[in-house]
N, C-alpha and C positions, 0 to 999 in steps of 0.2 A: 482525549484530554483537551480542555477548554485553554483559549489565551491564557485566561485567568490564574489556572492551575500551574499552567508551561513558567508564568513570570513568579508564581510565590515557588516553585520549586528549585529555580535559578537564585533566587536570591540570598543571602546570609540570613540568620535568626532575626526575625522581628523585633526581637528582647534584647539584640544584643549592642545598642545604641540610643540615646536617649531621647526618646521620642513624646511629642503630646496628642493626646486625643481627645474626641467630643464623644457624649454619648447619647445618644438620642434615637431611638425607634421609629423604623418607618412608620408605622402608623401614627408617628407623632410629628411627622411633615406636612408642611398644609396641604399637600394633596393626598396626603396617607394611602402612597402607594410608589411603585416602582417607576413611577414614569417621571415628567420634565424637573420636580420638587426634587426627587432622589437623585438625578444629575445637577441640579444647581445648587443644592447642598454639597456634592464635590467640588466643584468650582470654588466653593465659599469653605471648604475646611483647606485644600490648598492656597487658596490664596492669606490664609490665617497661620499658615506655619502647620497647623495640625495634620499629624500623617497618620493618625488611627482614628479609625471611624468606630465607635463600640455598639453594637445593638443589642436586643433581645432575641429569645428566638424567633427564627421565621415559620412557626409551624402552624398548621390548622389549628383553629380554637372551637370550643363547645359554643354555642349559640346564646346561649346562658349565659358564659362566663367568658368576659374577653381575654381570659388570662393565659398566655404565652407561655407558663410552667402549666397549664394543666393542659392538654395537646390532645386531638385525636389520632395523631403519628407522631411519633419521635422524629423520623425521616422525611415524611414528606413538607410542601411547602404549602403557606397559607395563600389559599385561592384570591384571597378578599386583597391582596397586596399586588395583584395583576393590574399592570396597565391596561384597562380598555382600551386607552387611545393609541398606544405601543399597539395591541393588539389587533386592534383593525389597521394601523396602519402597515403593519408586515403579514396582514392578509392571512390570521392563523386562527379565529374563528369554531371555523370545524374541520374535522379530516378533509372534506372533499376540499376545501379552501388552496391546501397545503401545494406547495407546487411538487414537482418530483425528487427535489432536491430537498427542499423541508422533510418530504415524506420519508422519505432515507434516513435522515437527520434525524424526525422521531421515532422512525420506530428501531433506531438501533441505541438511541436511550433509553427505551423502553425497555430490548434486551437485556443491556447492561444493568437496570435498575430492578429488574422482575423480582429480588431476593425481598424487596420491600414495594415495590409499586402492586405487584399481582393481590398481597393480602390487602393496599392501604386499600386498593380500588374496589375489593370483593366486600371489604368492611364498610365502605362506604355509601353502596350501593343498598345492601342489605337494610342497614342503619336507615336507608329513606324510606324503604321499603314499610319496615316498622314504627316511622311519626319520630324517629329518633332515640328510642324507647333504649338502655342501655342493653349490652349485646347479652348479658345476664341471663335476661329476661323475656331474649327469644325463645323459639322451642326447641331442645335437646339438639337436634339433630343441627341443627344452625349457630347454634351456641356453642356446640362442640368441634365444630368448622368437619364438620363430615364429610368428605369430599362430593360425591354422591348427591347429597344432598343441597350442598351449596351450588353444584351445577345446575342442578334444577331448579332452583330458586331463583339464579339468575338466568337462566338461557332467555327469558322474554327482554331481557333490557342488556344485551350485548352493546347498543347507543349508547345508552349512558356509563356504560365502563367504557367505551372507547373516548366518551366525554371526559371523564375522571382522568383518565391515561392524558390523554392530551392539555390539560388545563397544567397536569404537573409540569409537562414540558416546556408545557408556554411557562410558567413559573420559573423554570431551572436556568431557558435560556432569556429571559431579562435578567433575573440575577446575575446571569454570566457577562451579558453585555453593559450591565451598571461597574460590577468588578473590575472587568478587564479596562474599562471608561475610571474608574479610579486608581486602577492600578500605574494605568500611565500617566495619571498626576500625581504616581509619587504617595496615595491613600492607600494605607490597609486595612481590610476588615476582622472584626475582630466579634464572632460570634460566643452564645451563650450556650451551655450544652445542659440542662438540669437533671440532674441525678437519677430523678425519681422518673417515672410515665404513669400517665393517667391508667386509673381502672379500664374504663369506658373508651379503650384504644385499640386501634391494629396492631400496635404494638403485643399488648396482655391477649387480645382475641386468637393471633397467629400463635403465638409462643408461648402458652400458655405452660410449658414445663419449666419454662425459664424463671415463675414467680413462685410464691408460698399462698396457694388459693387451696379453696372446698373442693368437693366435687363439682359444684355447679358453677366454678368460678369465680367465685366472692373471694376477698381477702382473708387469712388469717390472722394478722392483725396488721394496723394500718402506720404510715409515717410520720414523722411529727419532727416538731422539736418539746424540750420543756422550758418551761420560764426562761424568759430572758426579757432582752433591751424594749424588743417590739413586742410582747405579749406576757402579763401575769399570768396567765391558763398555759403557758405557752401554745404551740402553733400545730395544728392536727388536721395535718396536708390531705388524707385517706388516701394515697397510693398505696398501691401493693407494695410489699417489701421481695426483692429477688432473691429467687434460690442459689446461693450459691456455691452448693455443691454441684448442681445441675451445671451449670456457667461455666465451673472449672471445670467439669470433664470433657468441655466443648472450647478449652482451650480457650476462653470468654470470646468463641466466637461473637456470640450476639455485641459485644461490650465493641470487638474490632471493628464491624460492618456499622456501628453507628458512629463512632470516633473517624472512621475514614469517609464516613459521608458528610458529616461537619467539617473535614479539613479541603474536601471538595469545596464547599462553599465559603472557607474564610478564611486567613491567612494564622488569626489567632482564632482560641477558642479555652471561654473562662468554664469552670466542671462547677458550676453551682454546688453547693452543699458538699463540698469535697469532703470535710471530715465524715459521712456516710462512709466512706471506702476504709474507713479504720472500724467503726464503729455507730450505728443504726439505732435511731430512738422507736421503739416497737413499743406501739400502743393496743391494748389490748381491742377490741371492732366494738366492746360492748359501753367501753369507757367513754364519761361524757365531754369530757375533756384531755388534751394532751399531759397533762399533769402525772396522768398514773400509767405513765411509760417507764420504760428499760431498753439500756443501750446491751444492744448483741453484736458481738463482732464481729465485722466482715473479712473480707479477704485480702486489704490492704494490697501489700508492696506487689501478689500475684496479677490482680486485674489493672495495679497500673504502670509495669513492668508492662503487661501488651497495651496498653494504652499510647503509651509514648512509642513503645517500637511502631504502631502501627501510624500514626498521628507525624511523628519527628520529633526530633527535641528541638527546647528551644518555638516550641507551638502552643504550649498549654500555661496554663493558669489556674491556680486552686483559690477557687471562694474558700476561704479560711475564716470566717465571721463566725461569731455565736462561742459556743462551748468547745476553747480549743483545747486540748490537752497535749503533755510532750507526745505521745505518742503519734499526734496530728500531724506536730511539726516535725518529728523524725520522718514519717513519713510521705508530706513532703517535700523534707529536703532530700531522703536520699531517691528521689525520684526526677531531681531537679527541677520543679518546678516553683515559678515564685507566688508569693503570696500576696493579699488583698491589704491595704492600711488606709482604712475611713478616716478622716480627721476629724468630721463629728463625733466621732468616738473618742477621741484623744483627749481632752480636757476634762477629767471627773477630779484632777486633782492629785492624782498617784502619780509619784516619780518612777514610776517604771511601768506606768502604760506604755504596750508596746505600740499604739499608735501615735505616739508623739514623733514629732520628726527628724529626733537625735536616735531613734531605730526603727527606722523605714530600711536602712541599705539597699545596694543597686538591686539587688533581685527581688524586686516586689513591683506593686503595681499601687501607686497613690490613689484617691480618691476623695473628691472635699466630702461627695455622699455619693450614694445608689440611685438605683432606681426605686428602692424599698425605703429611703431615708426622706426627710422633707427634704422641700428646698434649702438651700444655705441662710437664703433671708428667714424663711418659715423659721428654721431649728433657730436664730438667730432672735426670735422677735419672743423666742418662747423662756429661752436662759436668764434666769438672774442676775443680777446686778454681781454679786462674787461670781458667778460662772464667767461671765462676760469680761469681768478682770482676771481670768484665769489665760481665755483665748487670748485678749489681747496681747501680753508679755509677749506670744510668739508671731506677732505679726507685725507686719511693716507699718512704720508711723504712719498715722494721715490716711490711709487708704481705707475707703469706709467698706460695708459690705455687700455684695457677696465677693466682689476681686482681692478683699486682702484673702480671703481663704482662696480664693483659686490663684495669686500668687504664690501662696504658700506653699500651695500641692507644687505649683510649677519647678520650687525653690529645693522641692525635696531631693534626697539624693536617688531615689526612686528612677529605674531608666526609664518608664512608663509614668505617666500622668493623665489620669483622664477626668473630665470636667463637665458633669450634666448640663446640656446644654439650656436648661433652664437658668441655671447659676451664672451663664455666659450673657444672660436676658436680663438677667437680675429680676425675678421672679417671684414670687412669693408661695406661703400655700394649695392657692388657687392650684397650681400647677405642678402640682405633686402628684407623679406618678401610680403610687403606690403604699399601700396600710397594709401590711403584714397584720393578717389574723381578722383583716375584714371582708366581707365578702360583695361590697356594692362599693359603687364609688371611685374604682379603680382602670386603670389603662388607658383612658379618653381623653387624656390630654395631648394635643394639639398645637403645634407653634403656627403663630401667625403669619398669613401671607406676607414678606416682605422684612420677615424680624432681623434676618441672618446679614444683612448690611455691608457696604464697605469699610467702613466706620471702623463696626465691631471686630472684622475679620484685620483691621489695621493694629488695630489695640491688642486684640489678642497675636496677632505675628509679631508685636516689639515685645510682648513677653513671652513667646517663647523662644526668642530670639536671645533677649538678653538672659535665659536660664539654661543657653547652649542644650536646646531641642528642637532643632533643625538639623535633620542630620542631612551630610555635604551628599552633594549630588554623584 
């Protein structure tokens, strides 16, 4: 067990005191990655009163697509987020590098990790082997992970999986050293876990009983959402949808082994696309768009009944956005976990939107926006003249934008507040994260060397100071 782990499992509920966070991805620090940028952004959320750090996933991404929900592991971590200069300077390079004591060190995480490092590393290798070609589309015997055959396929590059093997670990231990380094100033982290996994993953390659595929592997129909806020076609993710009769008679092992290696790396962790676990938009593989979908129902209160036993209470978070129904938020609540409330979403005008901030209550999780929403100034510079006399009523005189909405969130009764830290920049456009349902354009954003300031970090600690979210030492 890492520092890291010893101090989040000592401690009381994350959720259960009023706390503010920033959200921002490492790859969106100016050195978009684990080293000197991701410790001086701790320094700089502490010294600002913020004690939740929120990210995206940290997992390998497709070459193609920098996108953080489409992953070629579920489990493993993204190589590109390695400190180089961490890494030569603790002299870890290559095996023979390692001193004896490292060597211990990795290869008894290696053991501990083999339920998911031995397929990420086997799927990885293979994958180069083939130009990257999807695993589909290998031949049979490699596609179908033949044991036999995958040995043979690999015995000439035994280097490069002992490569693979070792980059995670150099991986696992910066994470753990950046953690346990924010954990004693008092920062929590607070990862992303997304519902779905890519087709084109170790995940779907290893466990292939665990989805609803062909014989050859393909999906039977794919995931989505319909129509909504961010897409008239609505949104046609093409992940595999999972079996879950298979799931359940395995006790949703696979569901426990990924929930317990996310509570490894972060003290909270939000379930993207939680309403899945009630009910699944299933798009048929042939449809051109998400539109001519059907929701099937999942297995709800079963998989997250082990979810929570295996994770703790008081650790998780339901993305609750999009098409909620009661049945959403029964399930839910009786799972105890709290829910998401945008406040760009709040203003259309109905006295009983529920994200207005007279029904946030303490068990939720505030937000001015997402990672998927524009900036505050962006969504701000886009509203009407009546929408803009809607938001104002609820905001504090005088204060122009983007800080009257991130007062706002601060001001909510919400025990959690988190604030893109674009919005913290006062930003615009330009710097928006994220377009649900586009497929270019997205994840490269970048904060500037130097942005994160004394200034700002002063401004933002007298507000969360004065909205009693500093919690006592």
């Amino acid at each position: 067990m890492s520092d890291a782990q010893e101090l989040r499992e000592a401690a009381p509920s994350p959720l259960g005191t009023r706390r503010a966070g920033v959200l921002l991805h490492v790859t969106s620090l100016p050195g978009g990655d684990l080293g000197g940028s991701a410790y001086a952004f701790v320094d700089w959320l502490a010294d600002a009163g913020a004690t939740v750090w929120q990210l995206l996933p940290l997992v390998p991404v497709h070459e193609d697509e920098a996108s953080p929900y489409n992953s070629l592991s579920a489990m493993a971590g993204n190589p590109l987020l390695i400190s180089d200069d961490l890494r030569r300077e603790h002299g870890l390079g290559t095996l023979a590098e390692l001193s004896p004591e490292q060597r211990t060190q990795h290869d008894a995480w290696c053991e501990q990790h083999a339920v998911w490092l031995e397929p990420y590393a086997e799927f990885t290798v293979l994958r180069e082997l083939h130009d990257r070609a999807p695993w589909t589309t290998w031949e049979p015997g490699l596609r179908d992970r033949v044991p036999a055959e995958v040995a043979a396929a690999l015995a000439p590059h035994a280097d490069r999986l002992d490569a693979v093997r070792l980059e995670q670990w150099v991986f696992d231990e910066q994470w753990r050293a950046l953690t346990t380094y924010a954990a004693e100033r008092g920062v929590l982290t607070f990862g992303d876990l997304p519902i779905f996994v890519a087709p084109d993953s170790a995940d779907v390659w290893a466990d292939r009983a665990m989805f609803r595929l062909d014989a050859e592997g393909r999906p039977t129909t794919v995931t989505g959402v319909p129509p909504d806020y961010f897409a008239a076609d609505g949104q046609r993710w093409n992940n595999p949808h999972y079996d879950w009769v298979a799931m359940a008679a395995d006790d949703f092992g696979w569901w426990r082994r990924r929930i317990a290696r996310q509570r490894e790396l972060f003290d909270l962790v939000r379930i993207d696309h939680f309403r899945g676990f009630e009910a699944a938009w299933h798009v048929p593989v042939e449809a051109p768009t998400a539109r001519d979908g059907a929701w099937v129902e999942g297995p709800g209160h079963e998989v997250l009944a082990a979810l929570v036993e295996t994770a703790g209470e008081g650790t998780l978070v339901a993305e609750d956005l999009g098409v909620i129904t009661p049945a959403v938020d029964e399930l839910r609540t009786a799972a105890g976990l709290p829910g998401m409330k945008v406040l760009q979403f709040a203003f259309d005008g109905g006295r009983d939107n529920p994200y207005l901030p007279r029904f946030h209550g303490e068990d939720s999780v505030v937000y001015t926006g997402t990672h998927d929403n524009d900036t505050t100034l962006g969504w701000w510079s886009e509203l009407d003249r009546n929408a803009r006399r809607r938001v104002r009523r609820h905001l504090p005189a005088g204060e122009p934008m983007p800080w009257a909405l991130v007062h706002l969130a601060l001001t909510s009764t919400a025990r959690l507040a988190v604030v893109p830290a674009q919005d913290l920049l006062a930003l615009g456009s330009e710097a928006r994260m994220n377009t649900p349902g586009t497929a270019t354009g997205n994840w490269g954003w970048q904060s500037a060397p130097g942005a994160f300031t004394p200034d700002l970090a002063t401004r933002l600690r007298a507000l969360v100071e004065e909205t009693d979210r500093l919690p006592a030492d």
